[in-house]
C-alpha positions as CSV (number, residue, x, y, z in Angstrom):
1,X,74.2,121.4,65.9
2,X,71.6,122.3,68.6
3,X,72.7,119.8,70.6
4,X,76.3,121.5,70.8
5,X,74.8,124.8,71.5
6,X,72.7,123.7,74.1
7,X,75.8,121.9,75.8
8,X,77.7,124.9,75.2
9,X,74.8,127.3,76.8
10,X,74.6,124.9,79.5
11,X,78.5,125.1,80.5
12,X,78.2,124.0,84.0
13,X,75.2,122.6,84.4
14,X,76.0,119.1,86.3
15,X,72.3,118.7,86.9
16,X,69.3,117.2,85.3
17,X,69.6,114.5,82.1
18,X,71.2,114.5,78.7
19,X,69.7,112.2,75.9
20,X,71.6,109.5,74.4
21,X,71.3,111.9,71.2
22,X,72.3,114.9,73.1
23,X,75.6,113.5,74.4
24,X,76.3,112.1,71.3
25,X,75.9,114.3,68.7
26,X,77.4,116.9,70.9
27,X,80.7,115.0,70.6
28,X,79.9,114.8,67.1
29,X,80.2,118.4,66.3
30,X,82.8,118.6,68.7
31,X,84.9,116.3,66.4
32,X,83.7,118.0,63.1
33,X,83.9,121.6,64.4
34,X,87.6,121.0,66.1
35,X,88.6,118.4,63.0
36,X,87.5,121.2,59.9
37,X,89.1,123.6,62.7
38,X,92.7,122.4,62.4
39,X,93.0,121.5,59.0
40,X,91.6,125.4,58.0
41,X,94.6,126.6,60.5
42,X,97.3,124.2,59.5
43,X,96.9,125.2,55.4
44,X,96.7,129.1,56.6
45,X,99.7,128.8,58.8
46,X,101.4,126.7,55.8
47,X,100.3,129.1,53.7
48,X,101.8,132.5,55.3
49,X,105.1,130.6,57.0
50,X,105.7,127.1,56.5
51,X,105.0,123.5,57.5
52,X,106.6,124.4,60.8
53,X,104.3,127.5,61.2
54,X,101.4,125.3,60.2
55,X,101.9,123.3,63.3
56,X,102.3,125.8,65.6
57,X,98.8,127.8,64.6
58,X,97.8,124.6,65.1
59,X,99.0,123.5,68.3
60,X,97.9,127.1,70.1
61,X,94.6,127.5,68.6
62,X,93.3,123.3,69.5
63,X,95.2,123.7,72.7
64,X,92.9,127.0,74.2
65,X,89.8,125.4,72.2
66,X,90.4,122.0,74.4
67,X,90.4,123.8,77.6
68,X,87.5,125.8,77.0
69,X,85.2,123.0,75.5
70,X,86.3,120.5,78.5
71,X,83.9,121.5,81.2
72,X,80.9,121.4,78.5
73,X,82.1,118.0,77.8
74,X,82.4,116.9,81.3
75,X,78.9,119.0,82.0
76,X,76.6,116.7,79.6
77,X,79.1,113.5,80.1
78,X,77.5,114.0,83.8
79,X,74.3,114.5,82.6
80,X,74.3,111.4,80.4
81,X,75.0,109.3,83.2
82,X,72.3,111.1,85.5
83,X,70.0,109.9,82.4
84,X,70.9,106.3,82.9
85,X,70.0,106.5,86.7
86,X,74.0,106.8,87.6
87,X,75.9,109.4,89.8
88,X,77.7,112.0,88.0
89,X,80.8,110.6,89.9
90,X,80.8,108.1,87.5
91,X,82.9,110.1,85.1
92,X,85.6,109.0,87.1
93,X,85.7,105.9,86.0
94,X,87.1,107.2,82.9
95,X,90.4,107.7,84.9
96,X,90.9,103.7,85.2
97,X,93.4,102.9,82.2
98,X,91.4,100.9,79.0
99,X,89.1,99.7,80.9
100,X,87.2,102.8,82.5
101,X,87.0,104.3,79.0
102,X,84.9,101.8,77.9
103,X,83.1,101.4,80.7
104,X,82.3,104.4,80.2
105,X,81.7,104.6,76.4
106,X,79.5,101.4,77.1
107,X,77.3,103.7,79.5
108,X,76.7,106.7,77.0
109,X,75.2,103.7,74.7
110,X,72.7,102.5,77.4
111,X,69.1,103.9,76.7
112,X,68.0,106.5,79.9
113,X,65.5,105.6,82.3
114,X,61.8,106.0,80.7
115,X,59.5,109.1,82.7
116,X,61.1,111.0,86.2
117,X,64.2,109.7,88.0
118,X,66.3,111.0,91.0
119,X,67.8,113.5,88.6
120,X,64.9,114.9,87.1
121,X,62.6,114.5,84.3
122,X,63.4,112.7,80.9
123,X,65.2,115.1,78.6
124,X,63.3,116.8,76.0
125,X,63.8,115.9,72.3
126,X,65.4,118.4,70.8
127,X,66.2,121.1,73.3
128,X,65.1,124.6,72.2
């Protein structure tokens, strides 16, 4: 979970390098926090109006949680990729249909350079 804070504390921080293990258990806990999120709000919503009701708790609370958590997610995305020696503008690969996703999943996976690159020194395991 520190990994998630620290993403979160370093909300628009394009700069410096992100672990392979930062960037992805920070989309770990994203997935957990916003999964366990929905289904707590769909069965409260259920619960006090309906199905219907259920859905629209739903649908307002994961729609304001996606647009505050997406510049965090962009933020260490562009750090991973400064790890691996590659510009931040990158990212926009991820624009290209099928094939820029995983391009761009494929990149998270590569290990980051070993010691100092142009991007700054190698990221500290964990951050504190």
């Amino acid at each position: 979970m520190i990994y998630y804070v620290d993403a979160l504390r370093r909300y628009v921080d394009f700069s410096g390098r992100a672990s392979r293990a930062q960037y992805w258990y920070f989309v770990l806990w994203n997935l957990l926090l916003s999964g366990a999120a929905a289904l707590a709000l769909f069965c409260l919503g259920s619960f006090i109006g309906g199905e219907r009701a259920g859905d629209t708790l739903v649908d307002a609370a994961m729609g304001t949680y996606s647009l505050a958590i997406v510049i965090p997610s962009i933020s260490v995305a562009v750090r991973r990729l400064h790890d691996i020696d590659a510009s931040g503008w990158w990212i926009l690969v991820g624009l290209i249909p099928g094939a820029g996703s995983l391009a761009l999943i494929v990149a998270y996976c590569i290990p980051g350079t070993r010691g100092p690159n142009r991007f700054g020194p190698e990221p500290a395991q964990p951050p504190s």
